[in-house]
C-alpha positions in Angstrom: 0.0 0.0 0.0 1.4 3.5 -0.8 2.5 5.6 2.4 1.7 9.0 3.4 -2.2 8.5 2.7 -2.1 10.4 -0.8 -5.3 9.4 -2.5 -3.9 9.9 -6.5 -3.0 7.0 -8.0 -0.2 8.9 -10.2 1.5 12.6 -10.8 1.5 14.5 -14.2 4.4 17.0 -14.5 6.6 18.4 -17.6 10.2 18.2 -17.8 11.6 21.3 -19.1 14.9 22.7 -20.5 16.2 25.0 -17.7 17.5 27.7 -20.2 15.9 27.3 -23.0 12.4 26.4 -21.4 11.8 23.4 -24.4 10.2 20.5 -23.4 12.7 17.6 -23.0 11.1 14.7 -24.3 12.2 10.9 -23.7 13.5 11.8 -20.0 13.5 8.5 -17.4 12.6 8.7 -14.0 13.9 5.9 -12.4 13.4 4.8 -8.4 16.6 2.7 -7.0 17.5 2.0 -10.5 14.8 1.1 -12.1 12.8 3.2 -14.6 9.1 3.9 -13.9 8.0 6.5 -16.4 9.2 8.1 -19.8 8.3 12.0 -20.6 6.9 11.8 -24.0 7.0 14.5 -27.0 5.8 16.9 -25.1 7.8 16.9 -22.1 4.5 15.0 -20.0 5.6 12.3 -17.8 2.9 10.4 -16.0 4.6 9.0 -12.2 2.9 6.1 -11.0 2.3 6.5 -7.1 1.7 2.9 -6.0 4.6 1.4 -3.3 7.0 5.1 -3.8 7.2 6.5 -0.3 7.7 9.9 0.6 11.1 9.5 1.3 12.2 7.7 -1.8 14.1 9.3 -4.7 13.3 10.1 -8.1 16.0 10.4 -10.7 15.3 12.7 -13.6 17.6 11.9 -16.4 18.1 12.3 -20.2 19.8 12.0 -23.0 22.8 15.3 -23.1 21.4 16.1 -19.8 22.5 16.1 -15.5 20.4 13.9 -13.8 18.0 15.6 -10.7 16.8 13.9 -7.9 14.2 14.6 -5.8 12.2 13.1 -3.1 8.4 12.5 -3.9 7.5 14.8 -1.1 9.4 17.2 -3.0 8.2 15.9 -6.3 4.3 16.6 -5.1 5.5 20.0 -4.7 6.6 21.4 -8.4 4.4 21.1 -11.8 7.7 21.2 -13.6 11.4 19.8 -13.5 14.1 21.4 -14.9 17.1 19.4 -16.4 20.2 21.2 -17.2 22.4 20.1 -20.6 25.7 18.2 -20.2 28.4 18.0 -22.5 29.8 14.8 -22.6 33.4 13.9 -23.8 34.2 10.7 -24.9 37.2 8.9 -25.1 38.6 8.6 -28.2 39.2 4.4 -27.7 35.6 4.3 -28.2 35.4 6.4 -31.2 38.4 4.8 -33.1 37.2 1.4 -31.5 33.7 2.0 -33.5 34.4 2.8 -37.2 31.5 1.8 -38.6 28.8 4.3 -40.7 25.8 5.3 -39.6 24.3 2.2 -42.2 26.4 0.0 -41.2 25.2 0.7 -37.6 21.3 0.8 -39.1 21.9 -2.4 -40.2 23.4 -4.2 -37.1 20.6 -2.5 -35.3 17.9 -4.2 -38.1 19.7 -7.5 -37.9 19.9 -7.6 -33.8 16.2 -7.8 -33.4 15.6 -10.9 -32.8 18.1 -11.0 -30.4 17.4 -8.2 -28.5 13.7 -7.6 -28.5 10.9 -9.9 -26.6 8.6 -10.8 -30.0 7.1 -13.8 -28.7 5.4 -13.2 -25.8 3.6 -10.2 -23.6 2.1 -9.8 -19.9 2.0 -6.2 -19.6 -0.4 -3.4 -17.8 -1.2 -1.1 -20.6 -2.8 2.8 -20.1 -3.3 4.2 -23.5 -4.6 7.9 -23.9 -6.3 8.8 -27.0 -7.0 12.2 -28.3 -8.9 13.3 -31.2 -9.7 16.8 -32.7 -11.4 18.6 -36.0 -11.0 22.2 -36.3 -12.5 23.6 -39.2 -11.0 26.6 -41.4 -14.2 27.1 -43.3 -17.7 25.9 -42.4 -21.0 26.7 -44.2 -24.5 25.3 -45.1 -26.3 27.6 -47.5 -30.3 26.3 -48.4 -30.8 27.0 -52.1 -34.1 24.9 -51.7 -36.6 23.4 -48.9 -39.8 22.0 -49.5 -39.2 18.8 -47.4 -40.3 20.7 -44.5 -44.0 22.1 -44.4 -44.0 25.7 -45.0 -45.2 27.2 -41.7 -41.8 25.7 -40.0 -39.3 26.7 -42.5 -38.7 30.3 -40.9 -37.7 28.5 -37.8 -35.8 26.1 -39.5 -33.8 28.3 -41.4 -33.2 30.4 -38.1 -31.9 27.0 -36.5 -29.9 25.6 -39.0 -28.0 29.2 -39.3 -27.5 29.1 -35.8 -26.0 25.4 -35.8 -24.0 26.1 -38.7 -21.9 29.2 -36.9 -21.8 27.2 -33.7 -20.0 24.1 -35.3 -17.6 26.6 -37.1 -17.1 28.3 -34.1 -16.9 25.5 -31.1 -13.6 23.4 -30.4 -14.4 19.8 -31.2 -12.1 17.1 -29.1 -13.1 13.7 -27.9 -10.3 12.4 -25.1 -10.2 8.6 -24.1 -8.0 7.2 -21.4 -8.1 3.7 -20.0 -5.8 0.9 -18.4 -5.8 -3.2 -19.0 -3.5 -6.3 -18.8 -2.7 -8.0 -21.5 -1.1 -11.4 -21.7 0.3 -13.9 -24.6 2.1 -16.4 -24.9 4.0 -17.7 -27.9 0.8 -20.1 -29.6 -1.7 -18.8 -27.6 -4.3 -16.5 -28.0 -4.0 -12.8 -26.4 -6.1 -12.8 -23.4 -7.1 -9.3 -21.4 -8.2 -8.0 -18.0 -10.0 -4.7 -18.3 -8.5 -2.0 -14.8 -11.0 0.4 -13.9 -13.2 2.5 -15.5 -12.4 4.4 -18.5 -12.2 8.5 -18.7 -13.8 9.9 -21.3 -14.6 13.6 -22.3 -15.9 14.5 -25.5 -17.5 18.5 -26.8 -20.9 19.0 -27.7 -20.2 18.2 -31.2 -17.7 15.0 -31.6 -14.9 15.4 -33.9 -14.8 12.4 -35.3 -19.0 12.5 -36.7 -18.6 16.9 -36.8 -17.1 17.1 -40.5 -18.9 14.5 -42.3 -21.1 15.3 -45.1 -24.5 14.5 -43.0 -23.9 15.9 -40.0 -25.2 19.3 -39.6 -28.1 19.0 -42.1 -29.1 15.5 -40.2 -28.9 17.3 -36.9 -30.8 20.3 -37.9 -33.5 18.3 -40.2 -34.5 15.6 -36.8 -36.8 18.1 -35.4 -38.9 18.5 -38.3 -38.9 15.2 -40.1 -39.8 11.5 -39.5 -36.4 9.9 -38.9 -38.3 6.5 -39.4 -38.8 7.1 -43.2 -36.4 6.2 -45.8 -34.6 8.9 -47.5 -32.6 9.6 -50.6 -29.0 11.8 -50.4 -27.7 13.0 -53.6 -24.1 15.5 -53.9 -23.1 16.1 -57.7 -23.2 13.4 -60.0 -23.2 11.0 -57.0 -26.5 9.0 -57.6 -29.1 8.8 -54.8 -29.0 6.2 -52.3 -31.6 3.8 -52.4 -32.4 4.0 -48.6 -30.9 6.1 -45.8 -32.1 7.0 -42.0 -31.3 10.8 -40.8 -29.3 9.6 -37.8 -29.6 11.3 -34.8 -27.0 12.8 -32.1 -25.6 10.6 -30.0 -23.0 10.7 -27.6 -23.7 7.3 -25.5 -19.3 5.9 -25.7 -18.8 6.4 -22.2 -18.2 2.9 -22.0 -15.9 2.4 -25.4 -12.9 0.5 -24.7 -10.5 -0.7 -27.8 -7.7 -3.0 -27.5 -6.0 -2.5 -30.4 -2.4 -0.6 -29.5 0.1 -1.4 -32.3 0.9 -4.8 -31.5 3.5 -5.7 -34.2 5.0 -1.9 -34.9 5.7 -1.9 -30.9 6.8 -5.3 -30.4 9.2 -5.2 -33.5 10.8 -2.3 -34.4 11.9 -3.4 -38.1 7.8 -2.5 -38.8 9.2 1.0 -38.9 9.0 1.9 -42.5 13.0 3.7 -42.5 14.1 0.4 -41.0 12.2 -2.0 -42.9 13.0 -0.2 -46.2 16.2 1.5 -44.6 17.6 1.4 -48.6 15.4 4.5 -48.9 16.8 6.5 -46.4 20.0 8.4 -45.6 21.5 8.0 -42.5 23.5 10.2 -40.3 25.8 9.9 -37.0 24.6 13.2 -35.1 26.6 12.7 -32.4 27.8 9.6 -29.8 26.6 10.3 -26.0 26.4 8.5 -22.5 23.2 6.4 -20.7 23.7 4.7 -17.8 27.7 3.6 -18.7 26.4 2.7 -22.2 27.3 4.5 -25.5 24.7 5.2 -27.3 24.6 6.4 -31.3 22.5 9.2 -31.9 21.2 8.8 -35.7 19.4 10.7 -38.1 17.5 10.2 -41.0 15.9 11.8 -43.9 14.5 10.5 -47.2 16.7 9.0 -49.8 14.3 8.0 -52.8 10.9 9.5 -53.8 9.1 6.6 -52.3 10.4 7.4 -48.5 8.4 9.9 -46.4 9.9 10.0 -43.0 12.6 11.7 -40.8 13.6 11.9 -37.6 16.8 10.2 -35.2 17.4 6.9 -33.5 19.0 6.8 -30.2 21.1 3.0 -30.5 22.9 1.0 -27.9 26.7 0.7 -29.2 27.0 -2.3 -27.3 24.0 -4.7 -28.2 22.6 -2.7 -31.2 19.6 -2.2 -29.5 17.2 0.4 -30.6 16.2 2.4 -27.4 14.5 5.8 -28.1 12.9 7.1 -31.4 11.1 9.8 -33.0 9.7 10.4 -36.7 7.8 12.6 -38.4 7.0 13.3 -42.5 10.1 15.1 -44.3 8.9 18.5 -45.9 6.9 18.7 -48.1 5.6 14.8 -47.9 2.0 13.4 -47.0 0.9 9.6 -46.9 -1.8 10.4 -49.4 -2.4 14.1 -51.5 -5.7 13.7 -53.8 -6.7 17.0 -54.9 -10.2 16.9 -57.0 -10.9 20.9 -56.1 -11.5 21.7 -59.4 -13.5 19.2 -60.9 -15.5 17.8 -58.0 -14.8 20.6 -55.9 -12.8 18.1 -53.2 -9.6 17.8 -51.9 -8.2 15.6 -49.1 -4.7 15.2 -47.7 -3.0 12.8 -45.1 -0.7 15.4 -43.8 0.2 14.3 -40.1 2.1 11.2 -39.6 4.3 11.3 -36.6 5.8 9.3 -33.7 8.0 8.2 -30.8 8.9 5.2 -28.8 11.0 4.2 -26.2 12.4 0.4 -25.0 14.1 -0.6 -21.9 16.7 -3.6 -22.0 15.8 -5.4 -18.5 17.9 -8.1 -16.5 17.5 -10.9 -19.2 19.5 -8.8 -21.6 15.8 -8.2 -23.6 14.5 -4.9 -25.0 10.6 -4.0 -23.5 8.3 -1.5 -24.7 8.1 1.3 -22.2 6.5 4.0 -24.4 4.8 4.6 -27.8 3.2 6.9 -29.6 1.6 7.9 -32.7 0.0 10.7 -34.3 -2.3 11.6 -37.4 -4.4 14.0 -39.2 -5.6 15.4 -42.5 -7.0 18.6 -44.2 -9.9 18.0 -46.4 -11.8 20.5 -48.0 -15.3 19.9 -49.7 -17.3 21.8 -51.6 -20.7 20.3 -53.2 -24.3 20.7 -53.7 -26.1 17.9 -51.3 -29.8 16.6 -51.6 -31.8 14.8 -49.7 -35.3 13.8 -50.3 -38.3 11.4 -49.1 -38.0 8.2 -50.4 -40.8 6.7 -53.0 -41.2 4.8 -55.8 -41.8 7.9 -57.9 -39.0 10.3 -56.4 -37.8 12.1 -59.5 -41.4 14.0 -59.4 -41.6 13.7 -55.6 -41.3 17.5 -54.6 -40.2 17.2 -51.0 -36.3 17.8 -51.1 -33.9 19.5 -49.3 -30.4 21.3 -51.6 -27.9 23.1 -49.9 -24.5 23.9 -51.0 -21.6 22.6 -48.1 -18.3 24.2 -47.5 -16.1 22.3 -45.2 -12.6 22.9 -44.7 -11.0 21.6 -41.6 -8.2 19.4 -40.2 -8.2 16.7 -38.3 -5.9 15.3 -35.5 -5.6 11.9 -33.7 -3.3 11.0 -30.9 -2.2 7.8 -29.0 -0.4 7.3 -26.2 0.9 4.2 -24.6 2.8 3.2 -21.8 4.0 0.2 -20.5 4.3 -1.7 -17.4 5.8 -5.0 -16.7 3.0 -7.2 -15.2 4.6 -10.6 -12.9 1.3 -12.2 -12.4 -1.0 -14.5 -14.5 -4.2 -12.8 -15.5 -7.5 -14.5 -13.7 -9.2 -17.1 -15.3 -12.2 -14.9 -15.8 -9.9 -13.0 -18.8 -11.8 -12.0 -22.1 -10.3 -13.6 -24.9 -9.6 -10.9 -28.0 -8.1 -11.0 -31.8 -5.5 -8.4 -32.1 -4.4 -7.9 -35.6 
């Protein structure tokens, strides 16, 4: 039981550069030796409180930087913790000891996995955080025709739908998820799970992830005044009417949703990385060769070679094992992971133009590599502008003269973030598990 009769069952602080105030991502904090958090891109680090008594001390420490200790008391006391950099000299037996190039070191690193990382089986505690955003750029619904409503409620309509339209454009839209759960495998045997807790969810009045679709704010304003048990037909452009379609109404009832997927193969192996799996795409280059716990560790860029590569970012690797311990990506300028642009002729456009990332492993007493952290973030910009129909549905609908046409600007981008972080578990998972397919 934890001592000192603190209720919170952990601490959120930032670690912070103490000169130039940056965030210091990737920094350890570590208890008698042994690592119980990682800060991640944004300098967050999320302290676990279970067992740490006010006495004990926390080690700050990263990568260029002085370590800081502090006791928790103290710990419970600051929102931030300041590292200061450290210049570290090397000895030049190491460096003339380690002549090979930054590929050659890519590829010892590639062909070490096996070795090094633990592929075949899993018993961790898992808390993953997701985050999801739209914020739009351009918003608009402008009626060009309504006779699906009767004609002594269209005033009120219009006066509605106006004021939905300008408070969707005008609202923040984010949805945030957290949860925690066990997961255990074994090498030819299914994953099994244990569910901790309850799961925190918050979302706006208008969820990002149903807020820029085509039917949303029509659907939402049209509920009132329609029957929502009749068939309709939709219609934008030369896209042909759909044969049968239900004007859905707002819901916000995923209090309860709980997902296990989390990345399974690209955290478990890190040759899933595309500029490790397809590292003959890539440039590499040794930034500079630094100090971790007594080890040498290469710090290594990289940056797109051929057309087909889209990524860059550095790998932190272990000079004695070849281990890949700390990570970060992003896309290379001017890249996206898709770019279709139809503004012209079909007045659409949509472009995947967020695709970043960082990770972090710990090697433990058996000599293997454990995940510790992981996380991963995308987004796109879409813009759309189209006429869009809708009207009842009936066996003679091209004279039917209940419709609804509008014309609908939306231009907005999207964002979605997940965290994960990892926590050795030493104990079998009850019998009572639920039994899942990850794939």
């Amino acid at each position: 039981m934890f001592c000192g009769g603190l209720q919170a069952q952990e601490l959120n602080k930032i670690v912070i550069d103490k000169i130039s105030k940056k965030v210091i991502p990737f920094t350890e904090v570590s208890i008698n030796n042994e690592v119980i958090s990682f800060s991640d891109l944004h300098g967050k680090v999320i302290i676990p409180t279970k067992n740490i008594h006010p006495n004990d001390s926390l080690i700050f420490s990263a990568i260029g930087y002085g370590k800081n200790s502090f006791t928790f008391n103290q710990v419970l006391t600051k929102d931030t913790i300041f590292l200061k950099q450290k210049i570290e000299e090397l000895t030049q037996v190491f460096l003339s000891d380690k002549k090979l190039s930054p590929r050659q070191i890519i590829e010892k690193a590639k062909n070490n996995v096996l070795k090094n990382y633990k592929l075949d089986s899993i018993n961790f505690k898992i808390t993953k955080k997701e985050s999801t955003s739209y914020a739009f750029k351009q918003f608009n619904v402008k009626l060009k025709k309504l006779t699906l409503i009767e004609i002594d409620k269209r005033k009120q309509f219009r006066h509605e739908l106006a004021a939905l339209v300008k408070n969707i454009r005008d609202s923040i839209h984010k949805e945030k998820k957290t949860y925690s759960f066990y997961l255990q495998q074994y090498p030819y045997s299914r994953p099994r799970f244990q569910k901790i807790g309850k799961t925190k969810y918050k979302v706006t009045s208008h969820n990002p992830t149903d807020v820029n679709s085509w039917s949303y704010a029509v659907d939402k304003a049209l509920a009132p005044y329609v029957n929502t048990e009749k068939n309709y037909k939709i219609k934008s452009g030369i896209v042909r009417f759909d044969k049968d379609y239900k004007i859905h109404l707002d819901t916000l009832s995923r209090k309860n949703y709980f997902s296990t997927d989390w990345y399974m193969k690209i955290v478990l192996d890190p040759n899933s990385y595309d500029f490790l799996n397809y590292s003959d795409d890539y440039n590499f280059k040794l930034e500079q060769t630094t100090e971790l716990h007594g080890e040498f560790i290469y710090n290594i860029s990289f940056f797109p070679k051929k057309a087909n590569a889209k990524l860059q970012g550095n790998l932190l690797i272990c000079a004695s094992d070849f281990g890949i311990i700390k990570g970060q990506y992003k896309l290379a300028e001017g890249k996206f992971v898709k770019n279709i642009n139809l503004r012209f002729p079909l007045g659409a456009k949509y472009q995947e133009n967020i695709y970043s990332g960082s990770f972090a492993y710990l090697k433990n007493k058996s000599g293997k590599y454990r995940p510790v952290y992981f996380s991963q973030n995308t987004g796109e910009h879409n813009y759309l502008n189209r006429d869009y129909r809708i009207k009842e549905g009936n066996k003679n609908w091209l004279k039917s003269d209940k419709k609804l046409s509008v014309q609908l600007l939306i231009e907005g981008q999207s964002s979605e973030e997940t965290d994960l972080y990892f926590e050795e578990n030493h104990t079998s998972l009850k019998q009572n598990y639920h039994i899942i397919e990850i794939h």
